[in-house]
NURO-152975 format. One record per atom (N, C-alpha, C): residue number from 1; atom name; x, y, z. Coordinates in nm, 3 decimals. Atoms other than C-alpha are relative to their C-alpha. Example, Ala and Ser with C-alpha at 12.3 -4.5 7.8 and 13.67 -1.06 7.14 Angstrom:
{1, N, {0.089, -0.119, 0.000}},
{1, CA, {1.230, -0.450, 0.780}},
{1, C, {0.090, 0.120, 0.000}},
{2, N, {-0.082, -0.119, -0.006}},
{2, CA, {1.367, -0.106, 0.714}},
{2, C, {-0.077, 0.109, 0.073}},
END
This chain:
{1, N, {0.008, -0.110, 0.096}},
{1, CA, {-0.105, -1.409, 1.832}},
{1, C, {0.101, -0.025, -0.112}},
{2, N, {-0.066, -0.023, 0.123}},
{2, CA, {0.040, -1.464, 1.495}},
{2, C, {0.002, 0.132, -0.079}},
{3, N, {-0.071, -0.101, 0.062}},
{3, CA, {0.255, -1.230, 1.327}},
{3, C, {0.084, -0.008, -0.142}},
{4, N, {-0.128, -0.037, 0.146}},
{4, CA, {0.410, -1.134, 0.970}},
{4, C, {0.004, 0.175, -0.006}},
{5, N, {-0.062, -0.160, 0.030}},
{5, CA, {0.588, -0.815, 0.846}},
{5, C, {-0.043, 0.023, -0.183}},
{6, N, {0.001, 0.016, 0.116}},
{6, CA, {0.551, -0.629, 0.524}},
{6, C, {0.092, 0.123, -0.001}},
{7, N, {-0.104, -0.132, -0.015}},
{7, CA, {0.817, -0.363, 0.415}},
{7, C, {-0.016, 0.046, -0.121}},
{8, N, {0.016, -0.110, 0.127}},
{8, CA, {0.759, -0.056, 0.234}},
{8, C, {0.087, 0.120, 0.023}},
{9, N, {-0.081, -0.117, -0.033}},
{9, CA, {0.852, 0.319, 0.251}},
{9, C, {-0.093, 0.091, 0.111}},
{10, N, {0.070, -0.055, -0.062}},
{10, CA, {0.742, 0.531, 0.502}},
{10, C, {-0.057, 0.062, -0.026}},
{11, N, {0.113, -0.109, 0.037}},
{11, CA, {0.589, 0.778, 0.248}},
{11, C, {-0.148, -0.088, -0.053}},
{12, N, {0.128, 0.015, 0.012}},
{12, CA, {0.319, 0.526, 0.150}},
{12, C, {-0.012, -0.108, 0.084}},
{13, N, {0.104, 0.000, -0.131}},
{13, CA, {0.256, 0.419, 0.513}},
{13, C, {-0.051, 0.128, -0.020}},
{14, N, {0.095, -0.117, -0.011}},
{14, CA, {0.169, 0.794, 0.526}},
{14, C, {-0.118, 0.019, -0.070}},
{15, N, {0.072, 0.027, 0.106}},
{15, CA, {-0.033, 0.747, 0.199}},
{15, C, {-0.111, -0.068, 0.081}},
{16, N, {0.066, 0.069, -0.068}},
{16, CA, {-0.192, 0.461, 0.376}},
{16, C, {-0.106, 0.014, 0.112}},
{17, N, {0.055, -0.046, -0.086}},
{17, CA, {-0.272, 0.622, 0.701}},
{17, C, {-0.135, 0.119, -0.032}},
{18, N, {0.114, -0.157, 0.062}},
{18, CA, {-0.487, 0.957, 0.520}},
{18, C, {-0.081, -0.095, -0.107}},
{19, N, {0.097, 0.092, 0.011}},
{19, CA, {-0.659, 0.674, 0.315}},
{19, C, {-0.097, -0.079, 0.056}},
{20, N, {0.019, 0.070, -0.050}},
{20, CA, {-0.723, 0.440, 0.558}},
{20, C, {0.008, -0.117, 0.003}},
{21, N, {-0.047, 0.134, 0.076}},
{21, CA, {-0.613, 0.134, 0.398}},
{21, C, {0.095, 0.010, -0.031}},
{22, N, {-0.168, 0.072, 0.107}},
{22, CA, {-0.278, -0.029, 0.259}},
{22, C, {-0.001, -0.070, -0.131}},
{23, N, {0.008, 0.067, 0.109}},
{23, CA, {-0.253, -0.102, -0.081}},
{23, C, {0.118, 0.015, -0.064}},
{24, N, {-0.100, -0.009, 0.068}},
{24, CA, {0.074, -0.199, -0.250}},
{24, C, {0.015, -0.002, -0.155}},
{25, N, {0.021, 0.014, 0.118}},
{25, CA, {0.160, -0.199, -0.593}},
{25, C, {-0.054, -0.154, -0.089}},
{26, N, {0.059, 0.158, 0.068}},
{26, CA, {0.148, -0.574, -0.616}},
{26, C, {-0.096, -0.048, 0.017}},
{27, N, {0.157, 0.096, -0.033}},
{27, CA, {-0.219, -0.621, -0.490}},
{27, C, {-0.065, 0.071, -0.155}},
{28, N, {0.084, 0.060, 0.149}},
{28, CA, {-0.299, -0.488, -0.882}},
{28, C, {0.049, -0.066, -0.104}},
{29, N, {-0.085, 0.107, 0.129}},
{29, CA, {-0.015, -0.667, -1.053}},
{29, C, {-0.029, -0.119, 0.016}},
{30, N, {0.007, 0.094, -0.033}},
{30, CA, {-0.043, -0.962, -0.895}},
{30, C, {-0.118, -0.056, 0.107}},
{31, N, {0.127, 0.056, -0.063}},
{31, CA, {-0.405, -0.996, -0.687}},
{31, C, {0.110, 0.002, 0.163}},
{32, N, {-0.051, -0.037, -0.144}},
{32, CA, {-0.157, -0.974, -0.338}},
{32, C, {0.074, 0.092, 0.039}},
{33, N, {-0.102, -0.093, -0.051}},
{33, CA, {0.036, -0.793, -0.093}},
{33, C, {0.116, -0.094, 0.008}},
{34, N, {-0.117, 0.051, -0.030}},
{34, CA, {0.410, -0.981, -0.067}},
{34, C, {0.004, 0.027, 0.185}},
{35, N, {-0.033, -0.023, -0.127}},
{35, CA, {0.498, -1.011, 0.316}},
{35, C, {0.077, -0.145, 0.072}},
{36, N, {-0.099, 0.089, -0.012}},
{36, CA, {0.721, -1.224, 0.536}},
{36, C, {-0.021, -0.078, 0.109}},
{37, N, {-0.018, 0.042, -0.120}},
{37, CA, {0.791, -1.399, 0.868}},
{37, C, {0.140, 0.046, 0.012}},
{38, N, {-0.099, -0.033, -0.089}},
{38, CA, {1.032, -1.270, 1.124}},
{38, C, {0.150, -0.038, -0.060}},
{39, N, {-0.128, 0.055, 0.004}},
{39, CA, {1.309, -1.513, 1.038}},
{39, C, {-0.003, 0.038, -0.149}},
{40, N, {-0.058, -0.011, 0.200}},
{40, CA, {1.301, -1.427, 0.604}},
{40, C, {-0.006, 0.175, 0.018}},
{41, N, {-0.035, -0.130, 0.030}},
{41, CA, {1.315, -1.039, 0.670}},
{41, C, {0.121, 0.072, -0.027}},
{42, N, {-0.093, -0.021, 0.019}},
{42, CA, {1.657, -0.980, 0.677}},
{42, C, {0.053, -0.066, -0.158}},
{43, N, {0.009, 0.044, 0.134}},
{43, CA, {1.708, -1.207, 0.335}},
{43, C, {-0.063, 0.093, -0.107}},
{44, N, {0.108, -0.067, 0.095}},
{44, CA, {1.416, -1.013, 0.187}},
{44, C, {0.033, 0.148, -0.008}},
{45, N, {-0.064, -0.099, 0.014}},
{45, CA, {1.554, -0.710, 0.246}},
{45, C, {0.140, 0.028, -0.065}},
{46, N, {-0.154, -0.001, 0.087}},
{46, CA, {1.899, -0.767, 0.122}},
{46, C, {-0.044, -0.009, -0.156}},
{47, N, {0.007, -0.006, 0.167}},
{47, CA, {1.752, -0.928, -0.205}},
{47, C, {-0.112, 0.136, -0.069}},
{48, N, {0.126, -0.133, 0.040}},
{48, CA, {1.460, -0.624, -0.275}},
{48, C, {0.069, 0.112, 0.070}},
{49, N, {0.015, -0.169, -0.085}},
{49, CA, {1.571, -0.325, -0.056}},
{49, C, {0.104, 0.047, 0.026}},
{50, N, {-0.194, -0.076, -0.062}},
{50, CA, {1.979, -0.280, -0.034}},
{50, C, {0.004, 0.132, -0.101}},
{51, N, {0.002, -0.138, 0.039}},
{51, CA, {2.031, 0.042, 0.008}},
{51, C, {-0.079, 0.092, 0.004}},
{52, N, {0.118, -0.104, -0.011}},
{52, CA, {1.709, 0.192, 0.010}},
{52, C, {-0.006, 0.057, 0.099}},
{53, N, {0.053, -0.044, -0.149}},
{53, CA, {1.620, 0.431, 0.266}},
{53, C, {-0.165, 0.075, 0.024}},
{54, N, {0.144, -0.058, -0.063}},
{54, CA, {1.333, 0.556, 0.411}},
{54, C, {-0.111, -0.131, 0.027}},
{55, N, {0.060, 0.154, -0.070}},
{55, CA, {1.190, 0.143, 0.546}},
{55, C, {-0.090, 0.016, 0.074}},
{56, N, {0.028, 0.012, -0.138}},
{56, CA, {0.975, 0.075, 0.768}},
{56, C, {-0.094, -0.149, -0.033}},
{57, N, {0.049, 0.139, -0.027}},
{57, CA, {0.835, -0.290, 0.838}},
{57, C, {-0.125, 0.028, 0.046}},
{58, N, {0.131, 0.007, -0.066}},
{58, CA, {0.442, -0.342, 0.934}},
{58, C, {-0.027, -0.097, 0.064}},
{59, N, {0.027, 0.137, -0.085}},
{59, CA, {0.386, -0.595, 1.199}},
{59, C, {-0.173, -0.037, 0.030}},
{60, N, {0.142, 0.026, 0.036}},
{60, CA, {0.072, -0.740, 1.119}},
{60, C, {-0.037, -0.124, 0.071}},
{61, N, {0.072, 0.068, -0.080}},
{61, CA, {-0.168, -0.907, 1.337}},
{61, C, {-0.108, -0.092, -0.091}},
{62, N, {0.052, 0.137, 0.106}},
{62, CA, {-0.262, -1.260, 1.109}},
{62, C, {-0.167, 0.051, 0.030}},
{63, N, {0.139, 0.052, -0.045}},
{63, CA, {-0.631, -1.249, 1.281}},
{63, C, {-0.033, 0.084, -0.024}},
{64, N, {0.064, -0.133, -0.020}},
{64, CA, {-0.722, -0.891, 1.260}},
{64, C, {0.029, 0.059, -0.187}},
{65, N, {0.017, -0.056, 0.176}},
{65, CA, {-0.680, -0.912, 0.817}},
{65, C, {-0.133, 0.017, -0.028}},
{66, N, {0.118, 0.036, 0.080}},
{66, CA, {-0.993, -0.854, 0.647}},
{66, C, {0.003, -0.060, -0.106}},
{67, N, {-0.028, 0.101, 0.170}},
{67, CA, {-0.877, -1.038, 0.346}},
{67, C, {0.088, -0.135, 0.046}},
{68, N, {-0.062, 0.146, -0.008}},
{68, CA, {-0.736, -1.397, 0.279}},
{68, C, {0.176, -0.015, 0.022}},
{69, N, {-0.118, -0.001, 0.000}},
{69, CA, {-0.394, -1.459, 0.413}},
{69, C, {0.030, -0.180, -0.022}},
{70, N, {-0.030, 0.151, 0.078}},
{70, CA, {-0.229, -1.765, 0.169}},
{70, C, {0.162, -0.007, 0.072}},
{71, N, {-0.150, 0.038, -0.004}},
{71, CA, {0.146, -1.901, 0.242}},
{71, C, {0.021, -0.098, -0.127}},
{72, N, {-0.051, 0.053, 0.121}},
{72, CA, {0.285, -1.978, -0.105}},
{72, C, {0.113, -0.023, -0.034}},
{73, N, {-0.100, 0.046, 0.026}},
{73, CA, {0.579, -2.135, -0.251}},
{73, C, {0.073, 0.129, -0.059}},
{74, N, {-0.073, -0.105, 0.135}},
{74, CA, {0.819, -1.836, -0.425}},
{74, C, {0.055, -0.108, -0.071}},
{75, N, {-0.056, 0.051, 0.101}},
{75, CA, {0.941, -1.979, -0.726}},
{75, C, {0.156, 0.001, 0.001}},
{76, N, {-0.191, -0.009, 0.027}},
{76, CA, {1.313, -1.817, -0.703}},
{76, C, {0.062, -0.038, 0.162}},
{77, N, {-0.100, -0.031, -0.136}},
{77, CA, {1.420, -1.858, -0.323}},
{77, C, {-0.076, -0.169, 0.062}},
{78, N, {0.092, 0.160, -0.047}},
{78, CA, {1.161, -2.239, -0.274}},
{78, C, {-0.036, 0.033, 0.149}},
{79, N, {0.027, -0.026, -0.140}},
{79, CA, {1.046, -2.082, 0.048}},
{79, C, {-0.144, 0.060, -0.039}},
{80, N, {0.121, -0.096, -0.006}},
{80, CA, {0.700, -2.008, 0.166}},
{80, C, {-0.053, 0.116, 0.054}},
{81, N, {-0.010, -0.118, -0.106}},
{81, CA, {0.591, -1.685, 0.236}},
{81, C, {-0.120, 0.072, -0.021}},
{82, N, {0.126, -0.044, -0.043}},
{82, CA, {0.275, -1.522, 0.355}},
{82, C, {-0.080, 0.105, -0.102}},
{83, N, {0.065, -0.112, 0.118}},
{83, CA, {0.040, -1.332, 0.074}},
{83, C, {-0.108, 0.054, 0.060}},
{84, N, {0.112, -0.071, -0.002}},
{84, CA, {-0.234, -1.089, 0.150}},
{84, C, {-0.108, -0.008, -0.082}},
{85, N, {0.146, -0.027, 0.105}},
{85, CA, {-0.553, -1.094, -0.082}},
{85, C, {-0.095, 0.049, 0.011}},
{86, N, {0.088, -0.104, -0.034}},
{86, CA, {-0.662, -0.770, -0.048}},
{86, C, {0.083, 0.138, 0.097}},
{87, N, {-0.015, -0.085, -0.074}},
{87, CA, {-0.605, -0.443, 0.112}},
{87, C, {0.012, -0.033, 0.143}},
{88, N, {-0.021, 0.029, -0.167}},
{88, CA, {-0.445, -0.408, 0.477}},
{88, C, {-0.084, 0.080, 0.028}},
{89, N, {0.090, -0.053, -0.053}},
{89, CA, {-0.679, -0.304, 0.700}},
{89, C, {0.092, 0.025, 0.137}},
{90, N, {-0.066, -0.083, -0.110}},
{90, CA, {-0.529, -0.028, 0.950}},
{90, C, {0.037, -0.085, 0.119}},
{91, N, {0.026, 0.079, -0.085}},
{91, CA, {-0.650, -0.222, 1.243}},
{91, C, {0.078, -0.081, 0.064}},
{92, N, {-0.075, 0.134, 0.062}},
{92, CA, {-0.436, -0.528, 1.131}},
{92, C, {0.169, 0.073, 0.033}},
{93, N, {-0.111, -0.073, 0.010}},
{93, CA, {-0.109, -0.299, 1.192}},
{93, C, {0.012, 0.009, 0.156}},
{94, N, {-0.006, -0.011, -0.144}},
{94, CA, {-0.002, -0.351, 1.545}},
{94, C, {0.155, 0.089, 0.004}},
{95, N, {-0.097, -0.073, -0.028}},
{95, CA, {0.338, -0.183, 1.480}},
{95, C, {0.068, 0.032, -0.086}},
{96, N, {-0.070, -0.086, 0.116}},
{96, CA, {0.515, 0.039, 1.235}},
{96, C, {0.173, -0.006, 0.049}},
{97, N, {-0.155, -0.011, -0.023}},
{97, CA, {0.921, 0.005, 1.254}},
{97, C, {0.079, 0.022, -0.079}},
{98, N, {-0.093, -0.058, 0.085}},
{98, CA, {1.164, 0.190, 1.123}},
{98, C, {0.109, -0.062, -0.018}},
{99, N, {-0.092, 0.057, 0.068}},
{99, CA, {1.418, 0.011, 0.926}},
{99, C, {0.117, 0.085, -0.057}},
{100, N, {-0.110, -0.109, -0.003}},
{100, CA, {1.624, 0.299, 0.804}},
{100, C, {-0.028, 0.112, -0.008}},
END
């Protein structure tokens, strides 16, 4: 079972949940969702999220996307890291965790 995380706020998981779908801001800026592996969450959080509160991480089940999951180069950090292309599909959400 392959696994990545994606971290948002818990008010649009709630958003998410009364929709039925996940859609971040960057799947219309940029055609994806941003998301990570286990070992770059702590990084990714320091550089995007210090300080913020109200977190929570989505532990997403690779096989159970309905859309294309890419692993792409970032430009600023030379690490690859897992893109969505397309809306999360509920399903695909094996575990919600609260971060702060």
């Amino acid at each position: 079972m392959a696994t990545i995380y994606h971290i948002t706020t818990r008010k649009e998981w709630k958003e998410a949940e009364k929709k039925g779908v996940y859609e971040s801001a960057s799947l219309k800026e940029e055609a994806f969702i941003h998301c990570c592996d286990l070992q770059q969450m702590r990084a990714v959080l320091k550089r995007y999220y210090e300080g913020q509160k109200g977190l929570v991480a989505l532990l997403l089940e690779t096989e159970k996307l309905s859309h294309p999951l890419k692993y792409e180069q970032s430009p600023s950090v030379k690490e690859m890291f897992p893109h969505v292309y397309g809306p999360i599909n509920l399903d695909a959400v094996e575990e919600v965790i609260d971060l702060s």
